[in-house]
N, C-alpha and C positions, 0 to 999 in steps of 0.2 A: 489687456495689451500684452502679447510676447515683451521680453525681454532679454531673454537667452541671445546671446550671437549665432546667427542664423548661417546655415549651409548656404555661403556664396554661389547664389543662382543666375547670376547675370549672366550674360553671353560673352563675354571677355573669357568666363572660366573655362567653357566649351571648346573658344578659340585656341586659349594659352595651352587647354591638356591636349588638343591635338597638333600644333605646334612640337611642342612638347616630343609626343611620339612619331615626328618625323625623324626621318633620317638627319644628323645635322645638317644644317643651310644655314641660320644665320641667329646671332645672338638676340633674346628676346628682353625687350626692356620693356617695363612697367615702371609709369611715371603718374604721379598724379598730388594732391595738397595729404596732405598729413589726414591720418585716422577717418580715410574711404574704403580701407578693405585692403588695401596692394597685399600686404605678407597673406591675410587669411587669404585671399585669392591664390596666393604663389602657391602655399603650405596645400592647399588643396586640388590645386593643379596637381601637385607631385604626387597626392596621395592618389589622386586618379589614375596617373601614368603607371606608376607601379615599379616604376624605375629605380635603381638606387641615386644616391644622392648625398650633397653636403651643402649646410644650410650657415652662412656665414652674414654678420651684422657690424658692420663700421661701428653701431653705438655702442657694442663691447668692447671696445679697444679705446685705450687713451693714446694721443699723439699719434693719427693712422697716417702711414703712409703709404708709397707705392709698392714696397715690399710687403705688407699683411696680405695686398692681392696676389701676391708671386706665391708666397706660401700656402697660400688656400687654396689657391689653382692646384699646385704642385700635390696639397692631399685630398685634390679631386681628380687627376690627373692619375693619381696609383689605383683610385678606385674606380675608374672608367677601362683601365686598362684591363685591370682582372678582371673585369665582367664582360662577357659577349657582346650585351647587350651595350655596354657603355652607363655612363653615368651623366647625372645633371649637376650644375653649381652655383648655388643661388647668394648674388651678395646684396645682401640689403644695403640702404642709404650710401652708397657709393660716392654722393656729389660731394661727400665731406672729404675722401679722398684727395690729395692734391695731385692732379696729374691722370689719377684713375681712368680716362681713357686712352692715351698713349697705352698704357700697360698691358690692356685691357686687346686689344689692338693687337700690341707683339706678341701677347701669350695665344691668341685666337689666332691668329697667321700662322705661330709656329706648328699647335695643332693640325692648323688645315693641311699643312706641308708634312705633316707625319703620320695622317692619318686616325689620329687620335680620338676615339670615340666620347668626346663631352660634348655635351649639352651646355651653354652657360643662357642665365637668367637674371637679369640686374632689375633693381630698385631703386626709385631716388626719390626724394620726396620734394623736391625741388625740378619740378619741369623746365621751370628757365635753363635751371644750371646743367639740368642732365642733358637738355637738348644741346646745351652749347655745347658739351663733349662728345656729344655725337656726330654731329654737323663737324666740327674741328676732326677729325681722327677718326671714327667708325662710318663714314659713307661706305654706303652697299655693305655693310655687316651685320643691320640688324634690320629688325621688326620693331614695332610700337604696339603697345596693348596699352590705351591712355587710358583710365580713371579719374570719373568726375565725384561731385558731391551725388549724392543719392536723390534720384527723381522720388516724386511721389508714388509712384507706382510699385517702387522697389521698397521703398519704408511703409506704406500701407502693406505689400506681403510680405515682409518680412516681421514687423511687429506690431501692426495692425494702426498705424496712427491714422486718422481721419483729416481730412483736406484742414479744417481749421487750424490742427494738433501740428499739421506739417508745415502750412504757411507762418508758425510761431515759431517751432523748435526744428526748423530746416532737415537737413539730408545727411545729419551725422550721426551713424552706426555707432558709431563707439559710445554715443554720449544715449542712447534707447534707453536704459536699463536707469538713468537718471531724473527721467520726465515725472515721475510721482512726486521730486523734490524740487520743483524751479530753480530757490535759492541753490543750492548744489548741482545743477544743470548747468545753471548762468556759470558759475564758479569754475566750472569742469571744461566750460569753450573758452572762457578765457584766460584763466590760466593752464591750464592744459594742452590746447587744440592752439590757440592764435599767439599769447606769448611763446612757446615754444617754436612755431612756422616764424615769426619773427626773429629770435635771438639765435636759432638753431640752421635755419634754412637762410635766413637773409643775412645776417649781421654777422654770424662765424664766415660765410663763404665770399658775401662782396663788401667793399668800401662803400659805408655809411657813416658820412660826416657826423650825421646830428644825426643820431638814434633815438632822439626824445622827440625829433619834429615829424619821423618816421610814422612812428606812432601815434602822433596825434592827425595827420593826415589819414591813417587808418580810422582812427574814431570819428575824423571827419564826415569821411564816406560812410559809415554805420548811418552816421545821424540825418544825412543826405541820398540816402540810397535812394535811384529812382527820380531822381533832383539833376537839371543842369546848374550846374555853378561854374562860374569863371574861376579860372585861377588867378585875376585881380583879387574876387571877393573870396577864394580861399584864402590869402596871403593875409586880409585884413581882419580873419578867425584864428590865425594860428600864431605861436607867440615865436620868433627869431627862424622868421618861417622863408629866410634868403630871396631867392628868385623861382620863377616860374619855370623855370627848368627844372629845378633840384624838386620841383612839386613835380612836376609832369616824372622825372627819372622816378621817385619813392611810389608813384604809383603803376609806377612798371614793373619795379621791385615786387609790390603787393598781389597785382596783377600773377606775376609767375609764381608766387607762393599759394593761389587759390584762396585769396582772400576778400579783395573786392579792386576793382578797375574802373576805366573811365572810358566811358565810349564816349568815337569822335561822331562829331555832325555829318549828318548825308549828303556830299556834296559831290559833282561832278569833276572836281579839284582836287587830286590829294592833295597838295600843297595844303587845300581852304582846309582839309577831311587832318589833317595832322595838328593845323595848328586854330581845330577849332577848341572851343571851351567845351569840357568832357562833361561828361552825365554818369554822373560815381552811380556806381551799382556793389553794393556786398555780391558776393558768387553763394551765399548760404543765406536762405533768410536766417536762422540760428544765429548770425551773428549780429543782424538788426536788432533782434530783439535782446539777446544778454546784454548788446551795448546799452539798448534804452534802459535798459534795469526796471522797467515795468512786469507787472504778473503778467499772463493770459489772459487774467478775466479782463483787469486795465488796458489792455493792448486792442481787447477783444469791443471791446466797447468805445474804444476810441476811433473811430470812422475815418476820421486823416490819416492819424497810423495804420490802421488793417487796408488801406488804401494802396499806402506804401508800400507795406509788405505784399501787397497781392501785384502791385508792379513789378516788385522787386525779384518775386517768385518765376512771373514769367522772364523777366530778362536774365535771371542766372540761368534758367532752364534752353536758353537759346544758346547763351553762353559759355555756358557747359557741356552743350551738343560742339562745341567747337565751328560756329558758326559767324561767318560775317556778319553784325552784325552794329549798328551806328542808329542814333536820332537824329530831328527834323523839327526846326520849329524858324518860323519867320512870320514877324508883328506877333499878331495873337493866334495864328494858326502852329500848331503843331502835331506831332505822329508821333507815340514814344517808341517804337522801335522801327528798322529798318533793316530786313535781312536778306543778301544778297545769296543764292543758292543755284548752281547749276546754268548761270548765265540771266537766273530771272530774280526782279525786285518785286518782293511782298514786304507791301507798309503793314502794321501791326497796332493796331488800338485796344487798352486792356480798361475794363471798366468794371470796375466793384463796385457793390451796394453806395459806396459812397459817391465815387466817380462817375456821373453820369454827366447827361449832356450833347450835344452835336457832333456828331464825325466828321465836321468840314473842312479839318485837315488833314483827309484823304485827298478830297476835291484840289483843294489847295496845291499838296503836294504835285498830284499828277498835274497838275496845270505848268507848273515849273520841270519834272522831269519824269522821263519814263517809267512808268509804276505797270507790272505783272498783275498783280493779284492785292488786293483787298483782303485782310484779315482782321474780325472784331470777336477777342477772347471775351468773355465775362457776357452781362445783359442777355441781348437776342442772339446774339453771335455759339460760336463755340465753347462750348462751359470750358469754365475754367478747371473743373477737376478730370474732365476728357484731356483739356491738352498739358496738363504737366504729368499725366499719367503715361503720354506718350512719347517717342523719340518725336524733338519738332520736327524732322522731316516728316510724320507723317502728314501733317498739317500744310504744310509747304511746298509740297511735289505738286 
């Protein structure tokens, strides 16, 4: 198995370097969960372009505020100007910023109005947060280069992990070079990768009452991945666990940190589709399994769990494609996924070694509402190492 960090090959990098070397148009953000690649992507974009540049990080500075971006502007500013060519300015985790897209805004207006040859390129590790400041203040000024967790396809080429390797220890680059040591792997997502997206991305930037029950709705979904559960019988697992709001808001929270979410029910209702009982899903299997604190071989041999995780694999992989995407279950008939794409609904049934049994809540479903297309990953169907190896839309169109 590689384990060196690997020359970011995705197609984002392609995108961002020729971005990159257009003439200015509009500022490019990369947003995505913590420890996916954003910086080595940036760091290599630049190295492509051939551009000069200046490469700036919020985590270097203590107490940041709106003036560290005035100043680093301003000595990217002297060095776009002395160059023909112009220059690039790249500031990482931005959302910690208070304010950072007003500023961000005025300094990018005053350019445009002077002609000013920069490039600018932002970071944030926090997609909720970075979105909101985009949406508030930078309409019509930027681009989006999103970043998800890493498919199979991109951690098989890049360090060689095998569909089992990848359904255990999920789609994090940063943590490759750790899989030789479980114990220290486990150790390295959670406190490294998820305490950190918590205390850092969630708790420093919005109002979190109870940060202890945050977390344990986190652990919830781990242990639930793949599971519908009401947020009654969430409430009666977690201890000073308030109301079904403050559960439904912290997994909104967790949701925009790229941690694990709750899809709503398929329903022809938004209203029913908002306020149905969600189906916790992790966005990383990686984080199923450090939660369980079982080995590989345990996990591996466990038939209900590797069940889980191979649910859990395809619904982060739909989910991560940024894809609509809701379950389906009425009496005893149910569909675990439901993904709405280009105007058409394809239901979705995933069946591992463990998981077998009748499809008759396909039949089911269509009998109640318009159903597209018919999808069965795993068994006779479409393997399951073809389709996380792919973008779902190929699967889908």
């Amino acid at each position: 198995m590689s384990t060196g960090l690997p020359t970011f090959t995705r197609a984002q990098l392609t995108t961002l370097t020729d971005r990159l070397l257009e003439q200015r148009r509009f500022i490019q953000v990369v947003a995505g969960p913590r420890q996916v690649g954003k910086t080595t992507l940036v760091l290599q974009a630049l190295d492509r372009a051939g551009l000069a540049s200046r490469y700036a990080s919020a985590d270097d500075v203590i107490g940041q505020d709106r003036e560290w971006i005035a100043v680093e502007w301003d000595l990217a500013r002297a060095q776009a100007t002395s160059d023909p060519v112009g220059s690039i300015l790249v500031l990482d985790e931005v959302q910690k910023v208070a304010g950072w897209s007003e500023t961000v805004k005025r300094l990018w207006d005053e350019d445009s109005r002077q002609g000013t040859p920069l490039r600018v390129v932002v970071l944030g590790s926090s997609p909720l947060l970075v979105g909101r400041g985009l949406t508030e203040s930078l309409a019509g000024r930027f681009e989006s280069v999103r970043l998800s967790h890493w498919s199979f396809g991109e951690m098989r080429d890049a360090f060689g992990l095998g569909l089992d390797q990848y359904l255990f220890f999920g789609g994090y680059p940063g943590a490759a070079a750790l899989l030789p040591d479980e114990e220290r792997w486990r150790r390295y997502v959670l406190d490294a990768l998820v305490e950190t997206a918590v205390s850092r991305d969630i708790l420093l930037m919005t109002r979190v009452d109870k940060p202890a029950l945050l977390r344990q709705v986190f652990a919830l979904a781990c242990a639930y991945s793949g599971q519908v559960l009401s947020y009654t019988k969430m409430l009666g697992q977690l201890q000073d666990a308030g109301n079904t709001t403050t559960l439904a808001h912290y997994l909104t929270l967790l949701s925009g940190a790229g941690l694990v979410t709750g899809l709503p029910k398929f329903s022809g209702s938004e209203a029913r589709r908002r306020g149905s009982s969600p189906k916790l899903l992790a966005l990383n299997t990686g984080l199923v399994a450090a939660v369980a604190g079982r080995t590989f071989a345990e996990t591996r041999s466990d038939g209900d769990l590797w069940g889980r995780l191979t649910e859990t694999a395809v619904g982060a992989h739909l989910v991560n494609g940024e894809l609509d995407v809701s379950w389906w279950r009425e009496g005893n008939e149910e569909v675990d996924y439901i993904v709405r794409l280009g105007g058409k609904t394809t239901a979705i049934e995933v069946k591992s070694g463990s998981r077998t049994g009748a499809l008759s809540g396909f039949a089911a479903l269509a009998g109640r509402h318009n159903l597209d297309r018919r999808l069965l990953v795993g068994a006779d169907g479409v393997g399951l190492e073809e389709f996380l190896e792919n973008s779902p839309e190929t699967h889908l169109a």
